[in-house]
TIDRENTI-775466 format. One record per residue (C-alpha): chain; residue in three letters; z, x, y. Coordinates in pm, whole numbers, plus 50000, padded with zeros to 5 digits. Layout:
residues N
<rec A,ala,<Z,X,Y>>
...
***
This chain:
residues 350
<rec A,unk,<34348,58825,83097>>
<rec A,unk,<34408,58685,83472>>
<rec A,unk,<34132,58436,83410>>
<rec A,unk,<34283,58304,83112>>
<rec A,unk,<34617,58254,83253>>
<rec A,unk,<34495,58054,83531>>
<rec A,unk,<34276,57853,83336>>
<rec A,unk,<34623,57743,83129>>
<rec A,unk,<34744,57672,83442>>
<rec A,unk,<34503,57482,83623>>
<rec A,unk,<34261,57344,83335>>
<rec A,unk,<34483,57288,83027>>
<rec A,unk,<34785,57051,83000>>
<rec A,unk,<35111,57254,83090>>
<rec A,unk,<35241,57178,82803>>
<rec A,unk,<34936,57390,82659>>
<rec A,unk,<35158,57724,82780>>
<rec A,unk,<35318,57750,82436>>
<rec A,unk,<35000,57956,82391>>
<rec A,unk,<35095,58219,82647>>
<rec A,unk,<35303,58599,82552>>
<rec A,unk,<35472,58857,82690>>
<rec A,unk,<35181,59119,82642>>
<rec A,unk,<34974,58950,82933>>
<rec A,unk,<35252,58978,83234>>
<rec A,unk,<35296,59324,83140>>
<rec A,unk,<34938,59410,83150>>
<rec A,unk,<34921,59215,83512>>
<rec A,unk,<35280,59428,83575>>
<rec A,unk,<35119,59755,83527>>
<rec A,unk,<34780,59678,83751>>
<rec A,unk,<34802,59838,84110>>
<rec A,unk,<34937,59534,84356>>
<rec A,unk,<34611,59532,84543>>
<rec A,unk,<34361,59462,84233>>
<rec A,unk,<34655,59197,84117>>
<rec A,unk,<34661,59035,84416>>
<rec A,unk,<34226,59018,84513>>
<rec A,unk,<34176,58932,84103>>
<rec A,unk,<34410,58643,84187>>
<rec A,unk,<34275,58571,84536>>
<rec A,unk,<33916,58530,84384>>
<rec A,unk,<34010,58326,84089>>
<rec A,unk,<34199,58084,84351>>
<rec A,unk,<33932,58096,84567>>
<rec A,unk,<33685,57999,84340>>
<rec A,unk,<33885,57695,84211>>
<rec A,unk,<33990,57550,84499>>
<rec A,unk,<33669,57420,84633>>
<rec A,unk,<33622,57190,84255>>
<rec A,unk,<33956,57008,84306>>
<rec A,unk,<33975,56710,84530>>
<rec A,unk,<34285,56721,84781>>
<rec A,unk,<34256,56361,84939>>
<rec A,unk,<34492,56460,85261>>
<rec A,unk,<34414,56708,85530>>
<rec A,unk,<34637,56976,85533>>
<rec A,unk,<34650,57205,85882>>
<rec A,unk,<34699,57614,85816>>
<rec A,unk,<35048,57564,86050>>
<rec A,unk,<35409,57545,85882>>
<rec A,unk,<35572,57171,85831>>
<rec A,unk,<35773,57084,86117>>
<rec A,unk,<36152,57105,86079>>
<rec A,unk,<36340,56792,85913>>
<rec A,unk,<36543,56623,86216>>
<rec A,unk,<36783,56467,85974>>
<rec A,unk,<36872,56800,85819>>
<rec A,unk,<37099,57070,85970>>
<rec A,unk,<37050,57456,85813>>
<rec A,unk,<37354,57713,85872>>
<rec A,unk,<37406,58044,85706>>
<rec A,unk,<37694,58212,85480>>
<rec A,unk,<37795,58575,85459>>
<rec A,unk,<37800,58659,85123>>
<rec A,unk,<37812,58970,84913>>
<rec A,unk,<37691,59181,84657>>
<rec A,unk,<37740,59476,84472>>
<rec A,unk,<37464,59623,84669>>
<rec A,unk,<37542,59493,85022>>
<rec A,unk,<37598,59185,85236>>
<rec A,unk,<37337,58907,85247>>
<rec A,unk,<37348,58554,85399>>
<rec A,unk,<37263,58246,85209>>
<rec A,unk,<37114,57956,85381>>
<rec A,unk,<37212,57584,85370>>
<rec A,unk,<37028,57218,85452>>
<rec A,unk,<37260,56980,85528>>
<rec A,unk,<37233,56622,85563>>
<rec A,unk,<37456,56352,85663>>
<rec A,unk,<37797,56317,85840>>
<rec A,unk,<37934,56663,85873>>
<rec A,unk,<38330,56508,85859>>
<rec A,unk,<38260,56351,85530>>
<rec A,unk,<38485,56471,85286>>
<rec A,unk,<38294,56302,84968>>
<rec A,unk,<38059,56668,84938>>
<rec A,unk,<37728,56669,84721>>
<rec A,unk,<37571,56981,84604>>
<rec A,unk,<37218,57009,84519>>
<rec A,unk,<37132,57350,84364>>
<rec A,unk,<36719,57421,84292>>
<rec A,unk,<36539,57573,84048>>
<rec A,unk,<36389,57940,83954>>
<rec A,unk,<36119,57938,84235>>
<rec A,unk,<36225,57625,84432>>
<rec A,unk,<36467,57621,84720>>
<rec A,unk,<36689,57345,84925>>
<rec A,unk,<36435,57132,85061>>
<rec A,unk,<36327,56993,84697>>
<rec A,unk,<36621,56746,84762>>
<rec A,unk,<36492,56612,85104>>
<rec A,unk,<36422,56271,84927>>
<rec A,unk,<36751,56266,84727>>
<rec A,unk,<36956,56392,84968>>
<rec A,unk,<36846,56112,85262>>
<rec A,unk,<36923,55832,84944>>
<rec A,unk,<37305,55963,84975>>
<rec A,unk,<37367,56000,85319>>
<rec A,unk,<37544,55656,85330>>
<rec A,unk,<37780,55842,85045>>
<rec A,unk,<37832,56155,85054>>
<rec A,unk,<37751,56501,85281>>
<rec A,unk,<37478,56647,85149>>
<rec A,unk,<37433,57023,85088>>
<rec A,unk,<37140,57190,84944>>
<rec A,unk,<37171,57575,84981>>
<rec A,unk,<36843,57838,84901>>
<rec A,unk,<36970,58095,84624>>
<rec A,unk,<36962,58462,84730>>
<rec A,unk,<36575,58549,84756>>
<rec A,unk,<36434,58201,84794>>
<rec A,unk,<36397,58030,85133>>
<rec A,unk,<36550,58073,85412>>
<rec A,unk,<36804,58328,85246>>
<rec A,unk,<36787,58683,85254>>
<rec A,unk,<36665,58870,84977>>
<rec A,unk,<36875,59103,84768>>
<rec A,unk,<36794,59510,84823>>
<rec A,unk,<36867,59548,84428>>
<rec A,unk,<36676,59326,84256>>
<rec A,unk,<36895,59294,83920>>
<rec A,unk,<37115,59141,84123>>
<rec A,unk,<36900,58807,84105>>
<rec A,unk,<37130,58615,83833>>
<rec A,unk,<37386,58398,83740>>
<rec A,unk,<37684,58616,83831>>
<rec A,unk,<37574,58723,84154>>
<rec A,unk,<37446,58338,84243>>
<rec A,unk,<37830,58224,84114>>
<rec A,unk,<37963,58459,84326>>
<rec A,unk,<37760,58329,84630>>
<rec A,unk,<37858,57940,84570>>
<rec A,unk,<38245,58040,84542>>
<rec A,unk,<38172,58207,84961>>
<rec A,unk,<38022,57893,85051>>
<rec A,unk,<38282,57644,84906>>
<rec A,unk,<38551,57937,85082>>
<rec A,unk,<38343,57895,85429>>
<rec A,unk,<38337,57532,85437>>
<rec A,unk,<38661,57478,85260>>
<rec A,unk,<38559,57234,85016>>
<rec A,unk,<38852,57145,84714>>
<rec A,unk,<38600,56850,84576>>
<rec A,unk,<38257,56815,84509>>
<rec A,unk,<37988,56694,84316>>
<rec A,unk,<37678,56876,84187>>
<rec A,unk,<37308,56840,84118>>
<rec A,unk,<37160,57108,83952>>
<rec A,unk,<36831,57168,83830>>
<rec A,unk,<36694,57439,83602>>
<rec A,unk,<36854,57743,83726>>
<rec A,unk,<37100,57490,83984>>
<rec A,unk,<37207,57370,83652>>
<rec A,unk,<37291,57696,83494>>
<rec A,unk,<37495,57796,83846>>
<rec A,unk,<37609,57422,83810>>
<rec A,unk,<37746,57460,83445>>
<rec A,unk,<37963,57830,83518>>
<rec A,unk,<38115,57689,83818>>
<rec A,unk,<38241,57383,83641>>
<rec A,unk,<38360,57587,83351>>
<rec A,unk,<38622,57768,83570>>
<rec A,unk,<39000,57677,83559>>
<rec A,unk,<39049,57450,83883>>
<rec A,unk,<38676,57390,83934>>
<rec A,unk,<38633,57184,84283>>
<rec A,unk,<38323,57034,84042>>
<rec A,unk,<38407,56666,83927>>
<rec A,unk,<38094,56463,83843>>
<rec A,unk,<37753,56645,83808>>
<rec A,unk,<37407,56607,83697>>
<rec A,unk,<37280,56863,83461>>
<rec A,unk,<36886,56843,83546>>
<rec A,unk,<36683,56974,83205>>
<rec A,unk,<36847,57294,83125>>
<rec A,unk,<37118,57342,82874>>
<rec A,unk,<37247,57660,82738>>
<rec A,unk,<37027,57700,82504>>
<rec A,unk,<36682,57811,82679>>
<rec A,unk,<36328,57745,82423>>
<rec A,unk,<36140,58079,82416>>
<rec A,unk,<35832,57899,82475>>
<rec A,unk,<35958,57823,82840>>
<rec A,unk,<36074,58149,82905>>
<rec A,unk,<35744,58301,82806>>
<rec A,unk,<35561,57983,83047>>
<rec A,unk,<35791,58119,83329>>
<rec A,unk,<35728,58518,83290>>
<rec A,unk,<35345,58395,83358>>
<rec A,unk,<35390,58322,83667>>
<rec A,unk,<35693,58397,83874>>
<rec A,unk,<35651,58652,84100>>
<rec A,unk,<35335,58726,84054>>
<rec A,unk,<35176,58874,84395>>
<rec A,unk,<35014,58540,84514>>
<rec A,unk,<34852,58533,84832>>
<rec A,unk,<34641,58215,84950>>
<rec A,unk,<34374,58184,85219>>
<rec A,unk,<34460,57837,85323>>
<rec A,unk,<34758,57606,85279>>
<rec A,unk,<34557,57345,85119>>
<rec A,unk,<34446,57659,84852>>
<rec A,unk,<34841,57674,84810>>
<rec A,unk,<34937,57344,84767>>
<rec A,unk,<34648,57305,84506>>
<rec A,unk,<34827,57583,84298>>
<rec A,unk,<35156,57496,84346>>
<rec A,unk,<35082,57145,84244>>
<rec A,unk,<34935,57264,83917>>
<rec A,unk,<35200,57485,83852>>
<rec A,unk,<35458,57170,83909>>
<rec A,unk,<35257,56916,83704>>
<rec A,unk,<35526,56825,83430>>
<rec A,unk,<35794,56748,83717>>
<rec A,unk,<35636,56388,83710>>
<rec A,unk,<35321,56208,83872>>
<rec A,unk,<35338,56146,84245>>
<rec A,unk,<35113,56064,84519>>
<rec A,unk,<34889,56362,84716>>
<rec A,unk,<35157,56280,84978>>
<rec A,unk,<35452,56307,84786>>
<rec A,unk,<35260,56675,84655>>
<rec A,unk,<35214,56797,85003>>
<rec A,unk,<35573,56708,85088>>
<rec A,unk,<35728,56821,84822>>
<rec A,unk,<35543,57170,84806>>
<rec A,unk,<35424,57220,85166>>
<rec A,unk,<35803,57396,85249>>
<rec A,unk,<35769,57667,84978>>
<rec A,unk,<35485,57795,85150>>
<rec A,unk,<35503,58048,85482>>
<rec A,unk,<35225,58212,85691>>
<rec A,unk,<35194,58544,85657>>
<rec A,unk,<34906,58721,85926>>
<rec A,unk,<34604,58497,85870>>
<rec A,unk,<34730,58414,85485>>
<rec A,unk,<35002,58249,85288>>
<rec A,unk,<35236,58305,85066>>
<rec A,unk,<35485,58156,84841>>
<rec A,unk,<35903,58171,84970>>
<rec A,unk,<36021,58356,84707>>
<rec A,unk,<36124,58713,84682>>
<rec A,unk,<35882,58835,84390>>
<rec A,unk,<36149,59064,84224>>
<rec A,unk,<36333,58806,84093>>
<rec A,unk,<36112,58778,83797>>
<rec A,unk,<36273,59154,83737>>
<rec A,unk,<36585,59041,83552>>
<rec A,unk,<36370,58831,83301>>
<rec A,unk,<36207,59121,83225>>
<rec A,unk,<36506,59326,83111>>
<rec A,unk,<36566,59061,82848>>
<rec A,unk,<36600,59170,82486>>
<rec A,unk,<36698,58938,82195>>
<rec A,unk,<37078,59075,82212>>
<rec A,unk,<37118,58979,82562>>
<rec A,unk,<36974,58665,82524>>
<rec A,unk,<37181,58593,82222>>
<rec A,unk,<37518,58708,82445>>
<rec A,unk,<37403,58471,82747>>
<rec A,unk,<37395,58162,82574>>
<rec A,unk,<37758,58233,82376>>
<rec A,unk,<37896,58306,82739>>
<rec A,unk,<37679,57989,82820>>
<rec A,unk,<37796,57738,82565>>
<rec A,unk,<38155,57881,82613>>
<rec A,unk,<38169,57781,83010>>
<rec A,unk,<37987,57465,82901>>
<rec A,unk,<38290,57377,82661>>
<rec A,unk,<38523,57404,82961>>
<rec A,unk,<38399,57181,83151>>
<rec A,unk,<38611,56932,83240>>
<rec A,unk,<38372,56714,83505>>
<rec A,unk,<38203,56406,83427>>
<rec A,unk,<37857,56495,83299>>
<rec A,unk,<37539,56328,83296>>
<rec A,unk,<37281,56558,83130>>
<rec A,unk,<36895,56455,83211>>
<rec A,unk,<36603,56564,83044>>
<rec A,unk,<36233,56491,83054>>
<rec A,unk,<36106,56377,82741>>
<rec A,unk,<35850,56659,82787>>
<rec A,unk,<36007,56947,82895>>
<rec A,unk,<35957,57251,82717>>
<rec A,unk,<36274,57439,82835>>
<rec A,unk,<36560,57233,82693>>
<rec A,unk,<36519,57033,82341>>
<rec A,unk,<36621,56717,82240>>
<rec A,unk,<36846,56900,81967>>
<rec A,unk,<37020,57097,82205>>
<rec A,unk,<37146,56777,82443>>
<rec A,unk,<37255,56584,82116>>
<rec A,unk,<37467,56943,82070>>
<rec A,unk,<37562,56939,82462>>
<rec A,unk,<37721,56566,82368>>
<rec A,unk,<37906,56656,82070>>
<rec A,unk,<38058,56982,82180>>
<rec A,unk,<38218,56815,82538>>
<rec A,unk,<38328,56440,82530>>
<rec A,unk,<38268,56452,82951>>
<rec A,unk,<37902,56438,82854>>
<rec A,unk,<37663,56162,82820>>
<rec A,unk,<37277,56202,82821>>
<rec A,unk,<36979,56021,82947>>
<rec A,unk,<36597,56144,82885>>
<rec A,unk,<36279,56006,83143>>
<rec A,unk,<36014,55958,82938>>
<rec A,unk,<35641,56126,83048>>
<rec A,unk,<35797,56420,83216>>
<rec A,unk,<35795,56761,83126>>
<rec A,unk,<36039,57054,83294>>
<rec A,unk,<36224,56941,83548>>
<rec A,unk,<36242,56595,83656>>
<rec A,unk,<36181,56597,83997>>
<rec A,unk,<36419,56284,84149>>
<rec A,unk,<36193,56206,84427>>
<rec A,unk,<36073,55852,84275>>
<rec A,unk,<36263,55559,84345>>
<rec A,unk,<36310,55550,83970>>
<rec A,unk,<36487,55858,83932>>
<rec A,unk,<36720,55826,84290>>
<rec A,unk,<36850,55496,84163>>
<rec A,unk,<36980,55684,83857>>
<rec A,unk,<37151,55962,84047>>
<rec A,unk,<37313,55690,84305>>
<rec A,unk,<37410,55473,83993>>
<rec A,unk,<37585,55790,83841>>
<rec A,unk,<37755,55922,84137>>
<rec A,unk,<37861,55560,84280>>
***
């Protein structure tokens, strides 16, 4: 079962994970953690050495951004009090604010590129969601969800006072992105809804389920960037450089191993979904959406398997703040770290 998974991950075109089901991550669920994690190990292992990575990677952790500036929050939950953490870029007086809000597995520092393009505009703040990054992770896991990451945002735009802001959100950002914007006297104004919509295809919930938080553990940080790269192959085609940047940050030593940033639990919540619940999210979903009174631009890649082409013709009709653009030859999520992309996101928020 494992060794099919990985072979739609690593052999097949992503798009190819239409194939996958339920059955399988609850079969890899119900394994003890230790044969999980040395069946995964070994199937790693054994692919790494075939694929070429053309850059030398050292087994150390990337050294700190010196344009970027992390603080913390105090936020809470039903369960307790947690801090979420926060990259910042750019002139700390500026009152023009950006938000930049990552996906399921991702965390702040997918906006390094994007966020240096808007220093000359804007302050630039790109916080890790509760259980990803530099953020603590949440004692009850079925916290990890759009109420609880809501709830988080609001303490952060309380901390730093902010009455005005824009927003980039992608995937789940988007999601946290479209029920902040949907509430009366939003501080949201413009904002970029990155290939998510609230209506989710099955067929990407299904791709997700087979591999978030599954018990990955990697024996070199090259072995880990060759994964994570696979797993982020529709988000566009970039240089090995570009790779290593991009992914080198969700990876942290762990003893003489690595691992990947996320708290695995997070996956949890997914797996309490039943067809009523996910009929009741996206009526709660579409009716935020409606609210919105911001300025919208809603992206998708031509590709993706998460959001259709139906659904952002829908998205357009339903709220006349909308307008939509699709990049053509990539799959879930558009990445915006190609000069290509940036130039739409400055052209939108100039």
């Amino acid at each position: 079962m494992l060794k099919r998974l990985l072979q739609r991950l690593f052999k097949r075109n992503p798009q190819s994970s239409f194939e996958t089901n339920l059955a399988s991550s609850a079969e890899l669920s119900q394994a003890p953690a230790s044969e999980v994690t040395n069946e995964v190990q070994n199937e790693i292992t054994a692919l790494a050495p075939v694929i070429d990575y053309p850059i030398p990677v050292e087994d150390v952790p990337d050294l700190p951004d010196q344009e970027c500036r992390t603080h913390y929050v105090q936020c809470v939950s039903p369960s307790g009090m947690h801090k979420m953490a926060y990259h910042e870029w750019g002139d700390p007086n500026n009152q023009r604010v950006l938000i930049c809000v990552h996906g399921l597995t991702r965390r702040g520092s997918d906006f390094t590129v994007l966020a240096k393009a808007m220093t000359d505009r804007y302050r630039v703040i790109c916080p890790d969601i509760a259980g990803r990054g530099d953020s603590d992770w949440l004692d009850n896991p079925m916290l990890y969800g759009i109420p609880q990451y809501v709830n988080d945002m609001n303490a952060l735009f309380a901390q730093l006072g902010l009455r005005e802001v824009d927003w980039f959100g992608t995937s789940m950002g988007g999601f946290i992105g479209i029920f902040l914007a949907g509430q009366k006297n939003s501080p949201i104004k413009k904002m970029i809804i990155n290939d998510v919509g609230p209506r989710i295809e099955a067929t990407a919930l299904k791709r997700l389920n087979d591999y978030v938080g599954k018990p990955l553990r990697f024996n070199s940080k090259k072995e880990g960037l060759i994964y994570l790269n696979r797993i982020c192959e529709p988000f566009g085609t970039f240089t090995a450089q570009q790779w290593k940047d991009y992914n080198g940050p969700h990876l942290k030593k762990d003893g003489d191993q690595w691992v990947v940033h996320y708290d695995p639990d997070i996956v949890k919540p997914f797996a309490a979904v039943n067809k009523m619940t996910s009929m009741m999210g996206e009526m709660m979903t579409w009716k935020a959406y409606d609210a919105i009174n911001a300025e919208m631009l809603i992206v998708r890649g031509s590709d993706s398997d998460l959001i259709s082409a139906a659904t952002v013709s829908e998205m357009c009709r339903r709220n006349p703040k909308a307008k939509s653009i699709e990049i053509l030859g990539v799959g879930h999520a558009p990445a915006f770290i190609t000069p290509e992309q940036v130039s739409l996101a400055r052209e939108f928020y100039s």
